[in-house]
C-alpha positions as CSV (number, residue, x, y, z in Angstrom):
1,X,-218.7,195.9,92.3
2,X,-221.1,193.6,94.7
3,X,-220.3,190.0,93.7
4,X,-224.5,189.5,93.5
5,X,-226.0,186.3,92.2
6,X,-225.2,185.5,88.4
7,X,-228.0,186.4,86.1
8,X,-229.2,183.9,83.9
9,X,-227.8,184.4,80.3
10,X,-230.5,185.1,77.6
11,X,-229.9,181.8,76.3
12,X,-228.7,180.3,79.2
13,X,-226.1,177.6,79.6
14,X,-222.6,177.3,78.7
15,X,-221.7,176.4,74.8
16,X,-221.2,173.1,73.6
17,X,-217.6,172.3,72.5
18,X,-216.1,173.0,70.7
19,X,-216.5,176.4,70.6
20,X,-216.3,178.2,67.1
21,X,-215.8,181.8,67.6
22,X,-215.9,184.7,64.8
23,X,-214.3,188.0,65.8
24,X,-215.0,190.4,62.8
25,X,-212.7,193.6,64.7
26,X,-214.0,196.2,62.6
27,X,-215.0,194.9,59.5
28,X,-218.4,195.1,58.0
29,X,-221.5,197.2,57.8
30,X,-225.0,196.5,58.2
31,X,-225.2,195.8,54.5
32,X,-222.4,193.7,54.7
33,X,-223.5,192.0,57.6
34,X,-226.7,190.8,56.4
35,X,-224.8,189.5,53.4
36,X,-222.3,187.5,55.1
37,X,-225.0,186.0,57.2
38,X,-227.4,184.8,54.5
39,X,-224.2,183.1,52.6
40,X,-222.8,181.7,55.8
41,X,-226.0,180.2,56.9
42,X,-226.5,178.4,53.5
43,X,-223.0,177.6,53.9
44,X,-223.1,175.7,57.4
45,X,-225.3,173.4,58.7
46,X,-226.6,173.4,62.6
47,X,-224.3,170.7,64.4
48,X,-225.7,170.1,67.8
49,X,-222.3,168.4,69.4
50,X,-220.7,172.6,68.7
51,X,-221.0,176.1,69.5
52,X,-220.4,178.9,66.7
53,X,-220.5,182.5,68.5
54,X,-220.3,185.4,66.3
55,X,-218.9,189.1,67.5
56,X,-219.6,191.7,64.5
57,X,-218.8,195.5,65.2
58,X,-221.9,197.4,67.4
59,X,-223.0,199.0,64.6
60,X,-224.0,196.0,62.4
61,X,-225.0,193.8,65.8
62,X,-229.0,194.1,66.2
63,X,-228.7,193.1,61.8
64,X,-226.8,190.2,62.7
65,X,-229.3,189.3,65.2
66,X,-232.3,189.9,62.7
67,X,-230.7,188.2,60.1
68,X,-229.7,185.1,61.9
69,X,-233.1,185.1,63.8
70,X,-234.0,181.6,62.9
71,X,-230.7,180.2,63.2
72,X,-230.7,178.9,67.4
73,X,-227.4,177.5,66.9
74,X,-225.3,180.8,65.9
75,X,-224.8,182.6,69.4
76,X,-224.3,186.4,69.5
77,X,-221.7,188.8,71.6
78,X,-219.8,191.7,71.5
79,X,-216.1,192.8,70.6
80,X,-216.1,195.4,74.0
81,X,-217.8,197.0,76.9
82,X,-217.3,199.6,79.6
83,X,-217.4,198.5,82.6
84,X,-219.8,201.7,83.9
85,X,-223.6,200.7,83.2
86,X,-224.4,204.3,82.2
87,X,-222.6,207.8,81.5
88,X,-220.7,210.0,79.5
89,X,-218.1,207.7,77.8
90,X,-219.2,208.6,74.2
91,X,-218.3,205.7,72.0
92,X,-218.7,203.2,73.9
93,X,-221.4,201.0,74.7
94,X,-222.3,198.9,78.6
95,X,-223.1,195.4,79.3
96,X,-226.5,196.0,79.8
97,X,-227.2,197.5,76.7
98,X,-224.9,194.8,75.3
99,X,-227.9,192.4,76.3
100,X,-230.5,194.4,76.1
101,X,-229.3,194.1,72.4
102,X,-229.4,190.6,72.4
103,X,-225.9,189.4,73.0
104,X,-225.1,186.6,75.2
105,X,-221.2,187.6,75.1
106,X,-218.5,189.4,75.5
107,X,-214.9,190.0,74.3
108,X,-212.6,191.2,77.3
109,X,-209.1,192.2,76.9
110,X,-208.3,191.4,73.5
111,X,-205.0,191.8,72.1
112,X,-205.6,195.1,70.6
113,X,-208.1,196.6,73.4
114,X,-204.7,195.5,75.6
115,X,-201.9,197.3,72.8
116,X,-204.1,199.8,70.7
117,X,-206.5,201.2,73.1
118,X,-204.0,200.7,76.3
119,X,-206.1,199.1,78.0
120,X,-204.9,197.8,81.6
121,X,-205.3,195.4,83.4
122,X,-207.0,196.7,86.1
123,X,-209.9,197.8,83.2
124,X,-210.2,194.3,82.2
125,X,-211.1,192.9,86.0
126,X,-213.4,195.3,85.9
127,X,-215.1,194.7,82.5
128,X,-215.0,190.9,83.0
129,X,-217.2,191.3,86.5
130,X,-219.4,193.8,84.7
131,X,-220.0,191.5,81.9
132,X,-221.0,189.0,84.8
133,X,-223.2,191.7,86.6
134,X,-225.3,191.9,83.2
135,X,-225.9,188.6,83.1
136,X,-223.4,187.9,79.8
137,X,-220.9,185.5,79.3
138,X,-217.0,187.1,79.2
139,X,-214.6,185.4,76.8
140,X,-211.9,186.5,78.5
141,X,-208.4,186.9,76.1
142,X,-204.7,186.7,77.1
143,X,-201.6,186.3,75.0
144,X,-197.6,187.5,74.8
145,X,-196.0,189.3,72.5
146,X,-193.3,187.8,70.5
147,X,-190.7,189.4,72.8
148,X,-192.4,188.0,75.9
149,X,-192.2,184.9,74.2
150,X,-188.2,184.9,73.2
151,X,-187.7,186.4,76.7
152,X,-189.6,182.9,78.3
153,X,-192.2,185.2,80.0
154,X,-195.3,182.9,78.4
155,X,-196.7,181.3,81.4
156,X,-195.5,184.3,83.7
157,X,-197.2,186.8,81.2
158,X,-200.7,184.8,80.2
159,X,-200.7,183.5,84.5
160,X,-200.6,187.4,85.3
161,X,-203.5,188.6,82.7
162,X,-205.5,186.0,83.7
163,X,-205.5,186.8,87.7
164,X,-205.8,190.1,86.8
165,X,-208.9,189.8,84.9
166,X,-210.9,187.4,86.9
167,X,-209.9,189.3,90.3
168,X,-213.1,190.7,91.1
169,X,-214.8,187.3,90.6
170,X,-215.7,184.7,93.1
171,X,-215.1,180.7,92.4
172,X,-218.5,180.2,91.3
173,X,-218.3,183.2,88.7
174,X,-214.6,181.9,87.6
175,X,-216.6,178.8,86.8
176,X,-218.8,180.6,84.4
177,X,-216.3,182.5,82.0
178,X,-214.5,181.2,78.7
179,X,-210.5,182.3,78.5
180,X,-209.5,182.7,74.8
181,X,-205.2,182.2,74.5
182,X,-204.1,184.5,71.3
183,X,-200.4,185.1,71.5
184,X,-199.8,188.6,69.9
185,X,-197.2,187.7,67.5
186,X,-200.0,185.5,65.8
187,X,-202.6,187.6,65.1
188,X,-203.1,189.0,61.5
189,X,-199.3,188.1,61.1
190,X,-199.6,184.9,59.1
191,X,-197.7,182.8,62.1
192,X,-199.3,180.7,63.9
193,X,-198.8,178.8,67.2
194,X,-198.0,175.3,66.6
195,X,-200.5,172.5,68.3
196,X,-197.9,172.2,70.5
197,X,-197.3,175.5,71.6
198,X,-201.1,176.1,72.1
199,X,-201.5,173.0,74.3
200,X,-198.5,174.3,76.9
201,X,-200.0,177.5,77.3
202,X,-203.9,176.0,77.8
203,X,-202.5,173.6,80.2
204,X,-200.4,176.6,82.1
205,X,-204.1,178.0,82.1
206,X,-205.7,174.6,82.7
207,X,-203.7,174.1,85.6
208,X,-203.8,178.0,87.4
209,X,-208.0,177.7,87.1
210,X,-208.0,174.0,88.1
211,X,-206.6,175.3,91.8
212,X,-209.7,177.2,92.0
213,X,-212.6,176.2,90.8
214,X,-213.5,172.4,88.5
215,X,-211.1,174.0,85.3
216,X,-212.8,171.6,82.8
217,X,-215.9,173.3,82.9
218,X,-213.9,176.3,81.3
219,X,-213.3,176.3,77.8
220,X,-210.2,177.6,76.7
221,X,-210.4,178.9,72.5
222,X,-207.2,179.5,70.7
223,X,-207.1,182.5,68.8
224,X,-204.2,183.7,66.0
225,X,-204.2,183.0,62.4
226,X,-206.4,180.2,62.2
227,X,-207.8,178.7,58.8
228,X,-209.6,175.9,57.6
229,X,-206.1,174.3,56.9
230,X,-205.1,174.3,60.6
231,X,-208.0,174.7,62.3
232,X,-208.6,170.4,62.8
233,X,-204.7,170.3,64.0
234,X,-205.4,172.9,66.9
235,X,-208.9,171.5,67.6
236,X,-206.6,168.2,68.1
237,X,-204.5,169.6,70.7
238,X,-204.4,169.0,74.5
239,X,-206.8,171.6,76.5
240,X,-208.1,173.2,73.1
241,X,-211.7,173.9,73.1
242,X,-212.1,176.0,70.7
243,X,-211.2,178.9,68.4
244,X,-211.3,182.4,67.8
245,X,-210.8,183.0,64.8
246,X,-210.0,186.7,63.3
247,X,-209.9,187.3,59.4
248,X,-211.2,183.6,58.4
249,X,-214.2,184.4,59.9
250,X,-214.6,187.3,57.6
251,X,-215.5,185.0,54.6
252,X,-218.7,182.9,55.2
253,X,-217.2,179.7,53.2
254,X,-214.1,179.7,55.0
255,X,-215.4,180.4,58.3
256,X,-218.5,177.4,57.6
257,X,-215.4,175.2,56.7
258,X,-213.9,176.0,60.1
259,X,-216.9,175.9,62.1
260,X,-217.9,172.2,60.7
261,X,-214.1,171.1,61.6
């Protein structure tokens, strides 16, 4: 894919930090949707110094965007894309529809796209430039597997999904994206990275982009059992920007706890 101009986002410019991201995998309807978003907008308060991005399914994403019309501070993407603009791929959805929807977003290369879906990572180069090509704003995700881990393959494994997924990119474009670090042994497990652990492998990230392109304009999310009990600790740790958080952000109360942390 032609490496054209980037396309101003909807919304344009990069989130605020730190960067408060809700993944809801797939988990709630429409109806539930619109529920969740009433509660959780009672429930939090715009703060101007943050970003909270929310990815519901496809299904329930134009009632999220309805519902949370009003609400300027509460950004909008989506889970997946293909990386085709058009065609017979039945289930999926593009980039540009993506946007035309109203998403500012998107999720590349998440942990299950990567393990449950088999996705490779040629697919996710490919998806991250065609989220650029729409004129979206990738989050891309990259993580080890608890075996990775005990083998000592962390920075070779995260350093390898990383180049892979930003290959078709220019320096300016690398510029542009968010990188979301969820070791696979943490999500929906329980176990969570310690502080420590998340500020090795965002500084083994830190330091790859940094050799490109100006790395602190990137924000770098952890993602993998957070909570409102450890989300401050995390937010507290060297080179974390943000979270992604997976089954807190299910429940508007504890996802409006994390989101004001």
């Amino acid at each position: 894919m032609a490496d054209r101009d980037v396309r101003i986002p909807l919304h344009a410019g990069p989130p605020a930090r730190p960067v408060i991201a809700g993944n809801w995998k797939m988990n709630k309807g429409p109806s539930e949707a619109r529920d969740f978003c009433g509660q959780f907008a009672d429930a939090y308060e715009p703060h101007s110094d943050r970003s909270v991005l929310l990815f519901p399914p496809t299904i329930a994403f134009v009632t999220v965007a309805d519902a949370l019309a009003g609400r300027r501070d509460i950004r909008l993407g989506v889970q997946d894309v293909h990386w085709e603009e058009q065609g017979a791929f039945t289930g999926a959805i593009s980039a540009p529809m993506a946007r035309d929807a109203g998403a500012e977003f998107a999720l590349v290369g998440h942990s299950e796209r990567r393990h449950v879906f088999g996705e490779t990572e040629e697919e996710t180069g490919l998806k991250v430039a065609a989220v650029f090509e729409a004129g979206l704003l990738p989050v891309l995700c990259v993580g080890e597997t608890i075996e990775e881990r005990r083998a000592g393959k962390v920075e070779a494994v995260i350093l390898r999904q990383l180049e892979a997924g930003l290959s078709g990119l220019s320096g300016a474009r690398i510029a542009g994206v968010m990188i979301a670090y969820e070791p696979v042994w943490a999500i929906g497990t329980g176990e969570t990275a310690t502080p420590d652990d998340a500020a090795a492998a965002h500084g083994t990230l830190r330091t790859w982009l940094q050799e490109r392109v100006p790395a602190a304009a990137i924000p770098i999310l952890y993602g993998g059992s957070v909570k409102p009990d450890n989300a401050t600790d995390l937010l507290a740790a060297s080179d974390v920007d943000g979270l992604l958080v997976g089954g807190a952000s299910l429940d508007p109360v504890s996802f409006a706890q994390i989101a004001a942390s």
